[in-house]
C-alpha positions as CSV (number, residue, x, y, z in Angstrom):
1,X,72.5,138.1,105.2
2,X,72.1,138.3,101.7
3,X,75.8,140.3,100.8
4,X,76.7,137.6,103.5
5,X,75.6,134.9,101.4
6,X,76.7,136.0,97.7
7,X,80.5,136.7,99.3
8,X,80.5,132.8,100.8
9,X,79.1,131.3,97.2
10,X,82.2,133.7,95.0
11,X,84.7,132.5,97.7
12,X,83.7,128.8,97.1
13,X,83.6,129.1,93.1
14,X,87.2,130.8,93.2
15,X,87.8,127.6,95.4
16,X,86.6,125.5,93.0
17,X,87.9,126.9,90.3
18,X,91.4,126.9,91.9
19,X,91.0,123.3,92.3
20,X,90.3,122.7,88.7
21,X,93.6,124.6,87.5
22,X,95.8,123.3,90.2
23,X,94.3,119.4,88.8
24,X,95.2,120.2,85.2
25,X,98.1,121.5,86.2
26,X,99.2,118.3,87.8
27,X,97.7,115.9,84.8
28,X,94.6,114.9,86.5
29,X,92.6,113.5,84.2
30,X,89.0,113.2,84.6
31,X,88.0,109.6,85.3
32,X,86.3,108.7,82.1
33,X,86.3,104.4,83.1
34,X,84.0,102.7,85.2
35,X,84.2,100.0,87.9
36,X,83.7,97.0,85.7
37,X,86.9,98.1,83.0
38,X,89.0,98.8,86.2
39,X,88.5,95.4,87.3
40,X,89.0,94.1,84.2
41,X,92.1,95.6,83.8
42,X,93.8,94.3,87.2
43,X,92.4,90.6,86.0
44,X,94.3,90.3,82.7
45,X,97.5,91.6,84.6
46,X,96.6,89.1,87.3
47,X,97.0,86.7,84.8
48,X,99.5,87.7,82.7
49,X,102.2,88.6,85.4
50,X,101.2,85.1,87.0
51,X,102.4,83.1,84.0
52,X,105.3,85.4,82.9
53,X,107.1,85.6,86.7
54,X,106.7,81.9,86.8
55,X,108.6,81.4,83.9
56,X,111.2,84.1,84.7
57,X,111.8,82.5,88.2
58,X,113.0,79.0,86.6
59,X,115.1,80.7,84.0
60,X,116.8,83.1,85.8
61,X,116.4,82.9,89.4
62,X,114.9,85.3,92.2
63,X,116.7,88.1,91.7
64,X,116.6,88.5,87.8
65,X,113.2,87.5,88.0
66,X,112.1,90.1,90.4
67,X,113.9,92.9,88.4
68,X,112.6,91.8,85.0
69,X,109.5,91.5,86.2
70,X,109.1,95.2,86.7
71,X,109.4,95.9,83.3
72,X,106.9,93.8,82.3
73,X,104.6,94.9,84.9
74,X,104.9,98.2,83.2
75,X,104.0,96.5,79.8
76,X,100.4,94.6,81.7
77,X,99.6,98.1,82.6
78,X,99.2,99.3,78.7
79,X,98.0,96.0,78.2
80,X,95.4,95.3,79.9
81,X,95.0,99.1,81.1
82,X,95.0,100.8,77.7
83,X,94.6,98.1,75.2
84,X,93.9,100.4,72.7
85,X,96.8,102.6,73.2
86,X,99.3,102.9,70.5
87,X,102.3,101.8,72.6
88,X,100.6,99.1,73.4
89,X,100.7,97.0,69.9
90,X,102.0,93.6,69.4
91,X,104.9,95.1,67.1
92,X,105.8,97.6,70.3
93,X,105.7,95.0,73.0
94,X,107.5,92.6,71.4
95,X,110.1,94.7,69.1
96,X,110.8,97.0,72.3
97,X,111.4,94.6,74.6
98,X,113.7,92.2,72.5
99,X,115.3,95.3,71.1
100,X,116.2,96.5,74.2
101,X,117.1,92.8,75.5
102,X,119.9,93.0,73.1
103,X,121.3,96.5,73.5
104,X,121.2,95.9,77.1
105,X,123.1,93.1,77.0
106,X,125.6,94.5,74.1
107,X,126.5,97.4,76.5
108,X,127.2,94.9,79.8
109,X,129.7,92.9,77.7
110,X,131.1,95.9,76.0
111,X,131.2,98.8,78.4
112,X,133.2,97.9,81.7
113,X,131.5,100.8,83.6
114,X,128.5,99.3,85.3
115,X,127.2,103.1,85.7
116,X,127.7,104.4,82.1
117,X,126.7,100.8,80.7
118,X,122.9,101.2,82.2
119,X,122.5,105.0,80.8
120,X,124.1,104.0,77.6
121,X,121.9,100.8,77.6
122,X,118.5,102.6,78.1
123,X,119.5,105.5,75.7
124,X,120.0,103.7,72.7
125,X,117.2,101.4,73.2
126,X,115.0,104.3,73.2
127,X,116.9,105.8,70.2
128,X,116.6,102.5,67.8
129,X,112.9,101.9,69.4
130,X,112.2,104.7,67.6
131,X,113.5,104.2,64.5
132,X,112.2,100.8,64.7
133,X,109.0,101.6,65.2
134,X,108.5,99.8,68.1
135,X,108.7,102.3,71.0
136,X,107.2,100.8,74.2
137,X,108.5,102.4,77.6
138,X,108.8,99.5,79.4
139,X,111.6,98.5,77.0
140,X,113.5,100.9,78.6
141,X,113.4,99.1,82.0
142,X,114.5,95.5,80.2
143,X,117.4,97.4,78.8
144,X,118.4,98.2,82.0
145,X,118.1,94.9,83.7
146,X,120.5,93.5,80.7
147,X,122.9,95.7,82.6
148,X,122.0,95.6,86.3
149,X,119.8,92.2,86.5
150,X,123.1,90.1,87.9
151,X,124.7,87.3,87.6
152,X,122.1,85.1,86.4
153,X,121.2,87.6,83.6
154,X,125.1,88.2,82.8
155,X,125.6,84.4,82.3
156,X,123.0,84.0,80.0
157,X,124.6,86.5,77.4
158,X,122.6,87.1,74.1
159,X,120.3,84.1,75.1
160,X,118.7,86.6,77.6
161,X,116.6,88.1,75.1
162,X,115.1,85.0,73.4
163,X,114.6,83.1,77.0
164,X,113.2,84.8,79.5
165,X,112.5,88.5,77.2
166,X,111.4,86.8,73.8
167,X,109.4,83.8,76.0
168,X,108.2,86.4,78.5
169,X,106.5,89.1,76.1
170,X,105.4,86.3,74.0
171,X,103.3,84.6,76.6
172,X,102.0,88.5,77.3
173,X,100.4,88.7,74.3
174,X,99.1,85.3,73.6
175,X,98.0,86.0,77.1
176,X,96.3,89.9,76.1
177,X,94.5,88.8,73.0
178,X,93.2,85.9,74.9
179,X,91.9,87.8,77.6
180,X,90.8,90.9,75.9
181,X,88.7,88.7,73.2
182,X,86.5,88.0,75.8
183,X,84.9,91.9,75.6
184,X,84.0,92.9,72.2
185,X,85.0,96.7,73.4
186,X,88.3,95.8,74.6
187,X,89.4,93.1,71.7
188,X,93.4,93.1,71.2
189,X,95.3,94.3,69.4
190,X,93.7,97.4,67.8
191,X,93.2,95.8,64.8
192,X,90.8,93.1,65.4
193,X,88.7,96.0,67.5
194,X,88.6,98.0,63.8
195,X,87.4,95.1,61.8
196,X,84.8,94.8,64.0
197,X,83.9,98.4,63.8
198,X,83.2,98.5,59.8
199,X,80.3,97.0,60.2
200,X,78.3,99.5,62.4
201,X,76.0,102.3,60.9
202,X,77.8,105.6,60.3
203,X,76.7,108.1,62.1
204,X,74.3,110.9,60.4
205,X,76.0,114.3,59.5
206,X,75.0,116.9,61.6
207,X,75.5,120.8,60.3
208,X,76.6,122.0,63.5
209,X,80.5,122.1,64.5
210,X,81.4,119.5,68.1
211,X,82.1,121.3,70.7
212,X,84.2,120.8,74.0
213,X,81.3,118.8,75.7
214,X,81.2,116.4,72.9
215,X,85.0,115.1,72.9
216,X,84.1,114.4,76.7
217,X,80.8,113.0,76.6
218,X,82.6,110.5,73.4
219,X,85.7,109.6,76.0
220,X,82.9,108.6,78.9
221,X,81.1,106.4,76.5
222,X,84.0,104.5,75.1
223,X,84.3,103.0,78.6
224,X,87.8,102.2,78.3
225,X,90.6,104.2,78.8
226,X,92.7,105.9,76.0
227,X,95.9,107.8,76.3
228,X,94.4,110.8,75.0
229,X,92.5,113.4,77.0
230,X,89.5,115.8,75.4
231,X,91.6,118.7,74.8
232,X,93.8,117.0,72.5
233,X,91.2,115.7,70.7
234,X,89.5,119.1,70.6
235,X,93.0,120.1,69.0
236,X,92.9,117.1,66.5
237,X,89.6,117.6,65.5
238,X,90.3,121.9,64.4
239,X,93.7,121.2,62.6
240,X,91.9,118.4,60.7
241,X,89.0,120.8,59.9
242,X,91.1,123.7,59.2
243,X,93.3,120.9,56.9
244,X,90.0,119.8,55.3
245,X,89.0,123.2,54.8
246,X,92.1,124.0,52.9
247,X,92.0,121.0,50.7
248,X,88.1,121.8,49.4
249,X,89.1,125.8,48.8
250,X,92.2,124.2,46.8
251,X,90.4,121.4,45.1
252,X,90.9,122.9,41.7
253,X,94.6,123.7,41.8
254,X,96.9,121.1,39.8
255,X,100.5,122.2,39.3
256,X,103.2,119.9,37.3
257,X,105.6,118.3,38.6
258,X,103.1,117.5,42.0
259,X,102.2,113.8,42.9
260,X,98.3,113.2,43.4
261,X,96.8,110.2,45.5
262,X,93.3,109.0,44.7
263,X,93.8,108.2,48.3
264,X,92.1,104.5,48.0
265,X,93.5,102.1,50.8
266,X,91.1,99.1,49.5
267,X,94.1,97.8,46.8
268,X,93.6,100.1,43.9
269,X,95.8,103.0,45.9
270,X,98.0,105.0,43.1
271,X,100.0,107.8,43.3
272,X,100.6,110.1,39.9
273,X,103.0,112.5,39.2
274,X,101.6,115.6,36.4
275,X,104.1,115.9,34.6
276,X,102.3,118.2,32.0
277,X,99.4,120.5,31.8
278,X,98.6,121.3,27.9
279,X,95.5,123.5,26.8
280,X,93.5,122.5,24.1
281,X,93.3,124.7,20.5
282,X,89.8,125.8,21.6
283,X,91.1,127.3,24.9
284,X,88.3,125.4,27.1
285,X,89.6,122.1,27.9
286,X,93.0,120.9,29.5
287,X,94.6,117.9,29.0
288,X,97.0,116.3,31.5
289,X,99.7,114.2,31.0
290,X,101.0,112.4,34.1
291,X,103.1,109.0,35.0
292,X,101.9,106.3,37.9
293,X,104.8,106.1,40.5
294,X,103.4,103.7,43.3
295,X,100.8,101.6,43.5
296,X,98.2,100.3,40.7
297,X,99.7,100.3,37.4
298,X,103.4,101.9,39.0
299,X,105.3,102.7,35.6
300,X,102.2,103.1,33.5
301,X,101.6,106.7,31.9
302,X,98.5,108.2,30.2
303,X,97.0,111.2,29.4
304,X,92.8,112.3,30.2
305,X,91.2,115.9,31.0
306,X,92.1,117.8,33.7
307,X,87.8,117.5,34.6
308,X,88.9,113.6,34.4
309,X,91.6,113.9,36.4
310,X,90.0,116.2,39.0
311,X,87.5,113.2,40.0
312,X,90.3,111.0,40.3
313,X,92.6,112.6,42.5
314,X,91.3,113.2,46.2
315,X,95.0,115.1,47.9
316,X,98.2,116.0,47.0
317,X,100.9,113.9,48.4
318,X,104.6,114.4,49.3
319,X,107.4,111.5,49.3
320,X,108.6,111.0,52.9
321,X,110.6,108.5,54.6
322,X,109.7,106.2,52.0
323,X,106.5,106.8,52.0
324,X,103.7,109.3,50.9
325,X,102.2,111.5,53.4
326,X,99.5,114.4,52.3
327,X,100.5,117.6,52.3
328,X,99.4,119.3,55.9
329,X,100.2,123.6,55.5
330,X,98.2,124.7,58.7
């Protein structure tokens, strides 16, 4: 009975542990929102696909109605679903779906092929989504109602994406911030949740490293779903320390010709370029010599210690895109 019962309890773990794999495999997530959000959720799009299919039905009928309307269902879902979510933002709904209003409609008029018109029309609005900044998948499925939507979306030309796409996503988020403001855990956009957030207690350090268990037990107590699961934050959380450990063994290292960031968002953010590293006569102090190129004082030069400049500086930065990013070597 006994080798009996210890075969029957390794058959069911391998069972189990099957299961699990064949899950991950498939993108199960583990379900990390309760009741209440889930209800929450399927209110605000409620709501918001109420008003936003009313208007649609006066301005362009039953049929365009019904096929832009699944495109903006898409957008309730990350609204009211993953408020949080970076494809969610005001800047994405908006600039993705009026974006992809207008490329939609550009390749109907210009591309007689009804066929190559929609893949065209939903490729490039992905394409200039990104380089807008404003990449919201649902975008993709107004793009392709500019194309196969019918006659009442063909007659109304360029006007399509102000009245019903422009209308539509606007009453979406009047409709989301609205909503959302009404749960101090779910308040829209992301912004307003952050402002909030500065005023809470920072948590003490603690001396040991967070484990697995602890990205999990963090994404059940948020309550409200994210579009991120625990391993990648697990994988976030070592590149940054592995980053972080980089930066503190190279703290000391200045070469000219680098840019620095004192790495202050609050107004006083600066970037310097060294442009010289000169040793004092005495052999123990160094002086540095180094211009402001963005920021506080852009255009300004000056010269202090290298012990001076040291306190300063918090990274090394790189110019990118137009911006300045910190240097990342993992």
């Amino acid at each position: 009975m006994y080798d009996t019962h210890i075969i029957k309890h390794d058959a069911t773990r391998e069972y189990d542990m099957d299961a699990k794999q064949i899950l991950k495999l498939l993108g199960v997530e583990p379900n990390v929102t309760g009741h209440r959000e889930k209800l929450i959720s399927g209110l605000g799009a409620l709501i918001a696909i109420a008003l936003t299919m009313t208007l649609s039905l006066h301005m362009v009928g039953l049929q365009g109605a019904a096929v832009l309307a699944a495109s903006m269902g898409a957008s309730a879902a990350l609204l009211f679903a993953v408020p949080h979510g970076a494809l969610s933002q005001p800047w994405q709904l908006v600039g993705g779906h009026f974006v992809s209003a207008v490329v939609g409609v550009s390749c109907a008029l210009f591309i007689p092929d009804s066929l190559l018109a929609a893949a065209m029309a939903v490729a490039l609005a992905i394409v200039l989504m990104q380089y807008l900044r404003c990449l919201h998948p649902p975008g993709g499925g107004t793009a392709l109602v500019a194309v196969i939507g019918g006659t009442g979306v063909h007659e109304l030309g360029y006007q399509f994406a102000f009245t019903p796409v422009l209308l539509n996503t606007g009453i979406m988020l009047f409709t989301a911030v609205a909503f959302n403001y009404a749960f101090p855990w779910r308040r829209y956009p992301a912004s307003f949740r952050k402002v909030q957030a500065k005023a809470a207690t920072p948590p003490a350090k603690i001396q040991e490293p967070l484990a697995h268990a602890d990205f999990a037990f963090a994404l059940r107590e948020i309550g409200s779903y994210l579009d991120i699961n625990e391993d990648d934050l697990v994988k976030i959380y070592k590149l940054a320390s592995k980053h972080a450990l980089r930066a503190s063994r190279e703290a000391g290292m200045l070469v000219a010709g680098n840019y620095y960031s004192n790495g202050d968002f609050s107004g006083e953010l600066s970037v310097r370029k060294l442009l010289e590293l000169e040793e004092v006569t005495n052999g123990k102090e160094v002086t540095v010599t180094y211009q402001i190129v963005a920021g506080a004082g852009e255009g300004d030069s000056g010269t202090m210690s290298k012990a001076e400049f040291m306190v300063w500086r918090r990274y090394e930065v790189i110019p990118v895109d137009g911006g300045w990013h910190r240097i990342m070597e993992l």
